[in-house]
N, C-alpha and C positions, 0 to 999 in steps of 0.2 A: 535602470541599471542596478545589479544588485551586486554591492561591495563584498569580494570575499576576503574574509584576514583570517582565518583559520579556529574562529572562535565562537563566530556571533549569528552563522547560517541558522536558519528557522524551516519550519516546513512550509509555513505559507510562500515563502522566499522558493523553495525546492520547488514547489508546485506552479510558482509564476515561469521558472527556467523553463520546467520541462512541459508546461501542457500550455502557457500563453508564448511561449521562447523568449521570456526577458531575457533580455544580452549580463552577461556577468563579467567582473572586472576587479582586479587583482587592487588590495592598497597600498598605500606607499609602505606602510611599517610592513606588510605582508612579502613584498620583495626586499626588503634589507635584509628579512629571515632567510630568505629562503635564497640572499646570494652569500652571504655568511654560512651557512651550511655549507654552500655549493666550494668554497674554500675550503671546508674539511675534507671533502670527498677528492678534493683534487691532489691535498697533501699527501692521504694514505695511498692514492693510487700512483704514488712516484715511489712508495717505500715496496722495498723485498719483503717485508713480512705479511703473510696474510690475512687480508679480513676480508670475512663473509660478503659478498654483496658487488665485493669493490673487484678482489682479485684472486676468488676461488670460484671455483662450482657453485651448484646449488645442489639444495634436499641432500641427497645419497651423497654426490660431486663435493661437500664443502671441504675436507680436507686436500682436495686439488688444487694444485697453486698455476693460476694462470697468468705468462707473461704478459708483461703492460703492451707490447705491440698489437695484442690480439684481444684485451678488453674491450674496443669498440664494439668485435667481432663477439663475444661473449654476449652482450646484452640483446646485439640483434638475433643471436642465435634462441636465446631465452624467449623472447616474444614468440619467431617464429617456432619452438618444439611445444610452446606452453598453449599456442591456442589451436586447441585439441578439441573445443565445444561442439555440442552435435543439438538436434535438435529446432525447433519453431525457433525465427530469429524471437528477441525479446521485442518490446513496442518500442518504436519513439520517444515517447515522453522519458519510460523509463530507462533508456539511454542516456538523453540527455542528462536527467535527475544523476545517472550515476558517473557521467563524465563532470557537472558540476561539483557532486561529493569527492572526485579524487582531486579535483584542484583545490579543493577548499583542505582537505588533507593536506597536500603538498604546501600549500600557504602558510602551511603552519612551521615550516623551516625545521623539522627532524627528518627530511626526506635525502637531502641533498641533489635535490635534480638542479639541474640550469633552468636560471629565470626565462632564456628563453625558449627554451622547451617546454616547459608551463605554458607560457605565452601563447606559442604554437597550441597547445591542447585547448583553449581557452578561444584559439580562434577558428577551430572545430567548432566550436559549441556553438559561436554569434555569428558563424556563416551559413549555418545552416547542415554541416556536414557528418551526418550521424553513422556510425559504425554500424554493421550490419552484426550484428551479437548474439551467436546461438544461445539456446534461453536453459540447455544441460551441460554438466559439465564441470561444476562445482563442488567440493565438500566443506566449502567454506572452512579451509584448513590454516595453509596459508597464506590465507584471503582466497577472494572468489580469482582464482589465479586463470585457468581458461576464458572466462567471459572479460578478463579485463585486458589479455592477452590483445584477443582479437578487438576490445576500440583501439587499444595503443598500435597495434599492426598498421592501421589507414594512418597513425602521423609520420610514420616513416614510409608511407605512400603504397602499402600494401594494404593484405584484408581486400574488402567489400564495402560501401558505402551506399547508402542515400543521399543525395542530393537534388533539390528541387523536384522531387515527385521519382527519381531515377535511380535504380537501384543499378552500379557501375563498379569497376575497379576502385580501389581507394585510391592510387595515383591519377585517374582521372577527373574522382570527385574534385582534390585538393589541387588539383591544376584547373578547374572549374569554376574554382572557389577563388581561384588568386592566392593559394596558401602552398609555400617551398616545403619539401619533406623533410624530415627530420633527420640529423643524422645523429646520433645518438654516442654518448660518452661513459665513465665510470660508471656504474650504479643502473647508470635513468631507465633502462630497462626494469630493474626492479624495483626502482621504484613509481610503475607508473602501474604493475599489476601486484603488488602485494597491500591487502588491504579485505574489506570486507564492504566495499559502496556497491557492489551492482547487489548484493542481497537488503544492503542498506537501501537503495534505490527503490528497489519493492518493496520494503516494508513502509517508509515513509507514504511513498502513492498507496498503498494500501489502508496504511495509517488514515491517511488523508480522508478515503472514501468512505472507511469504518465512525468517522465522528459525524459526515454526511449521513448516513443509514442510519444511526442512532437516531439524531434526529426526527430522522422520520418514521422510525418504528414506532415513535412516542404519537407522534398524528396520526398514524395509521391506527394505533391500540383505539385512539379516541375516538376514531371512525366506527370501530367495527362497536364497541361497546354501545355508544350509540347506539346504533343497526341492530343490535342484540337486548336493547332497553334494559342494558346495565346500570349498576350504581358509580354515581360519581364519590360514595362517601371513602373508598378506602383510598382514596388519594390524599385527605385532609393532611396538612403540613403536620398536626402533632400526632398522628402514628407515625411516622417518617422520623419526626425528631427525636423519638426516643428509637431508633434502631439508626446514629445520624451515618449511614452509608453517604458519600456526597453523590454517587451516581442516584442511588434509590431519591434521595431527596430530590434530583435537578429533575429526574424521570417524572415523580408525582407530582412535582409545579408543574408541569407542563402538562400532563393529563387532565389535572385539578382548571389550569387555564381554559386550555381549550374546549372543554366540555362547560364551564360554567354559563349561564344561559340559554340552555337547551331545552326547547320544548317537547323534546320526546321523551326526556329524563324527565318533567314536569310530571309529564300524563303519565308514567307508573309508578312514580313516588310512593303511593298506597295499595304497591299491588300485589303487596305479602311475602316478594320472593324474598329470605332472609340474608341469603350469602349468592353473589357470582361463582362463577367455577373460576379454578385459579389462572387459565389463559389472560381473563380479563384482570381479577382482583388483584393478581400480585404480577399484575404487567410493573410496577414501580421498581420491584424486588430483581426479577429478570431482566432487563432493561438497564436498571443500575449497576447492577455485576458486571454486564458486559460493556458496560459505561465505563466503570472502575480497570477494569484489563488493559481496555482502549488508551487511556491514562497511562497507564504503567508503561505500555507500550512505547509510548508520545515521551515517554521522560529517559527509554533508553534510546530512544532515537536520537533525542536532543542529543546526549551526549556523546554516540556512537557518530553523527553528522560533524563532530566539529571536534574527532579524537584523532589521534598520529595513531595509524596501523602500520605503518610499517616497518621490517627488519632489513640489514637490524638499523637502528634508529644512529642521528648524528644529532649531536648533543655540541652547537660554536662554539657555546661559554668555555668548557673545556676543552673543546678538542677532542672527544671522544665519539667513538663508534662502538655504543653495545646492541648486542644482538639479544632479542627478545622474543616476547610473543603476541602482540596486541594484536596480531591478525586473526588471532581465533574469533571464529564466528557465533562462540556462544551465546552471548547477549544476546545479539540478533536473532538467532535459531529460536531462543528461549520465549522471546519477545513475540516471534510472528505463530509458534503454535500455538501461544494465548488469544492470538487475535483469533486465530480458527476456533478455538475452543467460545471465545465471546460473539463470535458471528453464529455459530451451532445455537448458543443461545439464542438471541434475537430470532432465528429461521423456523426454530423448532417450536417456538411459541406463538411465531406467528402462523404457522399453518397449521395449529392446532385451532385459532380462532375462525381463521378462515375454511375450518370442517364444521363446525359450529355455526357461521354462515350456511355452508348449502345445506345443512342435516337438519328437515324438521322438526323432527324430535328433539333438536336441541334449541333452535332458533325461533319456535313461533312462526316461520317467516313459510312462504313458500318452496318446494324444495328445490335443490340446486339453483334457487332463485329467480324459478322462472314462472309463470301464472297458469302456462300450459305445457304442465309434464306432462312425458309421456310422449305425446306428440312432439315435444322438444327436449331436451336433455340441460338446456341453459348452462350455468359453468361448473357440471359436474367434471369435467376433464381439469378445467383450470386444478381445482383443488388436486388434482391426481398429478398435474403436473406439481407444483409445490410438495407433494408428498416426498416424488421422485427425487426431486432437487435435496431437497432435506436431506434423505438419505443418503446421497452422495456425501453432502458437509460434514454429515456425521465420519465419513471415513477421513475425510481430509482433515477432521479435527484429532484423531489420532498423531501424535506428537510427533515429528521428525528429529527434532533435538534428543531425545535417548537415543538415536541409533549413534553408531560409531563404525567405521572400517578403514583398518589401519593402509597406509599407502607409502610412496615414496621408499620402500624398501624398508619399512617400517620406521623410517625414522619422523614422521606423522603419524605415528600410532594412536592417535585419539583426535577426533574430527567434529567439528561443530555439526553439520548436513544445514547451515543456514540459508543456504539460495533454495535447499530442496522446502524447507519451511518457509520460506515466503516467498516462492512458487506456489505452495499450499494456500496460503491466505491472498493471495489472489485472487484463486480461482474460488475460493469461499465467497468471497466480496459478493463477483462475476453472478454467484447461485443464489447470495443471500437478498441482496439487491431485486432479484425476480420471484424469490419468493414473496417480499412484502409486495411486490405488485401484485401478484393475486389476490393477495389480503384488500389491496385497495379496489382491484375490478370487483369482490367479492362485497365488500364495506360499501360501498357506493352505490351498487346494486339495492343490498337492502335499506338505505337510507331512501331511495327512489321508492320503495314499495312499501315505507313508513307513511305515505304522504296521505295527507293531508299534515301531517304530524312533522315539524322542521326541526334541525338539528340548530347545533349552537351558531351564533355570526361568522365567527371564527375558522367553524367546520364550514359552512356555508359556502365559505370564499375556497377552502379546499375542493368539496363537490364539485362548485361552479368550473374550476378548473378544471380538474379531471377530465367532465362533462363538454368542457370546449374543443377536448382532441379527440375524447374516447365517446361516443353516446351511450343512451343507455340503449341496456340488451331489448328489445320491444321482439326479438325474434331468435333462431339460432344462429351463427356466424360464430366462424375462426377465432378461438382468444387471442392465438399466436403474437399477429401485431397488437394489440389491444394491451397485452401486456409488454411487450416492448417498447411501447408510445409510453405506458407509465415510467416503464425503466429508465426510459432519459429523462421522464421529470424528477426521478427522483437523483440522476446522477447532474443535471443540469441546474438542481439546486431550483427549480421553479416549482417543485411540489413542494417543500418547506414553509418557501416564502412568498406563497396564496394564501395562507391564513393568515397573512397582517397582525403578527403575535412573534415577538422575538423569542425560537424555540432553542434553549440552549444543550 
């Protein structure tokens, strides 16, 4: 069970919610806040003067003053004009991830929703009952307001849902489920979609995937240099320490490990080549950078995962409701075209290696690594598919955060586009992740057509792996699956952790 109080969610925690479904659960301090709030929002919504939120319009509508008989009606009307998303639903996981993120928001008592209304959203989550959430629609302005639109629809028993495998009304799910609908008061309408967690959502699971892939870009680099009878010298800890990048330096420990005691590095020791090309030699350097993004990333996550977004905010101690702007999605936006931009790295470098694998003229090796060209073709296509893919990241790594278009009757004139940027780094992950599979069908290959000549223990236990879903190529045959079988090793975390070497 994972405690939310509005301060202390992690991404490992985000990632048990939404891809193992640990059940999550509100703390005691976390509802004391958040029914102390619920006291302000109740007082302002008995006074005749207007405040934002409680008893006016929205966007263009705020100097509208709407009587208290029909505030019920206001909030449910908000949901229903507000979810407008069009588009592929998003995934499951990343539902769940962003329906935990808004209660962990709301937990933090500047929301003023009802505890149990929270409650209700919270028993969404641990029954199993996922919003069906179109995955456009967003300019991450005033928070991702359409996609969050449409979860909070199914708690008032509208919308679309999944449940148990069943894609149904959301009155059905939640009558399914054994969960009452909600009927909604002051505010809880807005405060249950103004925010920025379903772009937060993806960036975290993306996040996530992005320090898995590192990872492995580092074993895979090991693999191919190997394969390529590189030098292991330009990983030594003291070129590294006088440039102390932290990414460059965790990058070349981990080359430096996995490569040390390799018998194919042995037998060319004195074989005159003076420098690697830079795919291999400054795999530390590339590797590190997008290591160091990755980072940056992971530290506005933290903070964006466990911040109050929304307007305008209630403040117990005083008694106050000021209207603000945390729902801007900059950070975020800012956050996830770095990650594209650091995933472009890793992709671009690794399928420069893995053209160096099938190009004799650069590899020594057989070409497209096969003993009989010509008559076979071996995985000259893999490589052309990683070309393709590359190419693609490279457009998705083009920034979504510079854009802007103004909305709401201009009075949103200046827009994060953060759900459109980590939609982006999503689908990077999705490319970059099969990129370095080819590098591995690629890598593995010529470690097989090294032999007699062994690679390090370490690699050893990675080949053997590989080798136990994927065989080797002894003929021609489909990459297609071959490198999809990789792709879950390396999204399943069991290609890491076959080298029996903790790779950080």
């Amino acid at each position: 069970m994972v405690d939310l109080d509005g301060h202390s969610l992690t991404l490992d925690q985000l990632v048990s919610i939404a891809h193992e479904f640990e059940p999550a659960q509100l703390t005691d301090d976390a509802r004391a806040r958040v029914r102390a709030a619920r006291v302000v929002v109740d007082e302002f919504s008995r006074h005749d003067d207007p405040t934002y939120g409680i008893n006016t319009g929205f966007g263009n509508f705020a100097e509208i003053k709407i009587p208290h008989e029909s505030l019920t009606e206001l909030q449910l009307n908000l949901l229903r004009s507000h979810a407008a998303g069009v588009g592929d639903p998003l995934p499951i996981p990343v539902v769940r991830a962003a329906m935990a993120l808004r209660a962990n928001v709301l937990a933090k008592g500047f929301s003023g929703i009802r505890l149990e209304t929270l409650e209700h959203l919270l028993d969404l989550l641990n029954r199993g009952v996922h919003p069906v959430v179109p995955s456009r629609g967003s300019v991450g302005a005033s928070g991702d307001l359409a996609p969050l639109a449409h979860l909070a629809l199914v708690l008032i028993g509208e919308g679309e849902a999944w449940h148990d495998g069943v894609k149904e009304p959301g009155a059905t799910a939640l009558r399914r489920a054994g969960i009452t609908p909600t009927t909604l008061a002051a505010k809880e309408g807005l405060a249950l979609i103004n925010g920025t967690q379903m772009s937060t959502a993806l960036l975290g699971l993306t996040l996530h995937g992005c320090h898995r892939l590192a990872r492995a870009a580092d074993i895979t680099a090991a693999l191919t240099i190997d394969g390529l009878q590189g030098s292991a010298k330009p990983f030594e800890a003291r070129i590294h320490a006088a440039r102390p990048f932290a990414g460059q330096m965790t990058s070349a420990a981990n080359l430096l490990g996995l490569l040390t005691g390799s018998g194919i590095n042995a037998a060319h020791a004195n074989c005159g080549r003076v420098q690697d090309a830079y795919s291999m030699r400054c795999a530390p350097q590339v590797h590190g950078a997008a290591r160091d993004v990755f980072q940056f990333a992971g530290n506005v996550f933290a903070i964006e995962a466990n911040a109050a977004t929304d307007n305008p905010m209630v403040f117990a101690e005083t008694r106050e409701i000021v209207s603000g702007g945390n729902f801007h999605g900059a950070p975020v936006a800012i956050a996830a075209d770095l990650i594209c931009v650091g995933l472009a790295q890793l992709a671009t470098i690794s399928e420069r290696r893995s053209e160096r694998l099938v190009n004799p003229a650069l590899s020594g090796l057989p070409a497209f690594l096969t003993r009989h060209g010509g008559l076979e073709s071996g995985l000259m296509m893999a490589q052309v598919t990683a070309a393709a893919l590359v190419s693609e990241i490279k457009t998705l790594a083009h920034p979504a955060s510079v854009d802007t278009i103004p909305t709401s009757a201009n009075r949103e004139d200046h827009v994060s586009m953060s759900m459109g940027a980590a939609l982006k780094a999503e689908r990077a992950l999705h490319l970059a992740t099969r990129v370095l599979a080819v590098e591995i069908l690629c890598a593995c290959q010529a470690i097989d057509l090294l032999a007699p000549l062994t690679t390090s223990q370490r690699l050893q236990h990675v080949h053997a792996h590989v080798r136990s879903i994927v065989p080797r190529l002894a003929g021609d045959r489909p990459p297609a699956p071959d490198i999809e079988a990789i792709t879950n090793m390396i999204e399943d975390g069991s290609f890491e952790s076959s080298c029996e070497m903790e790779v950080k």
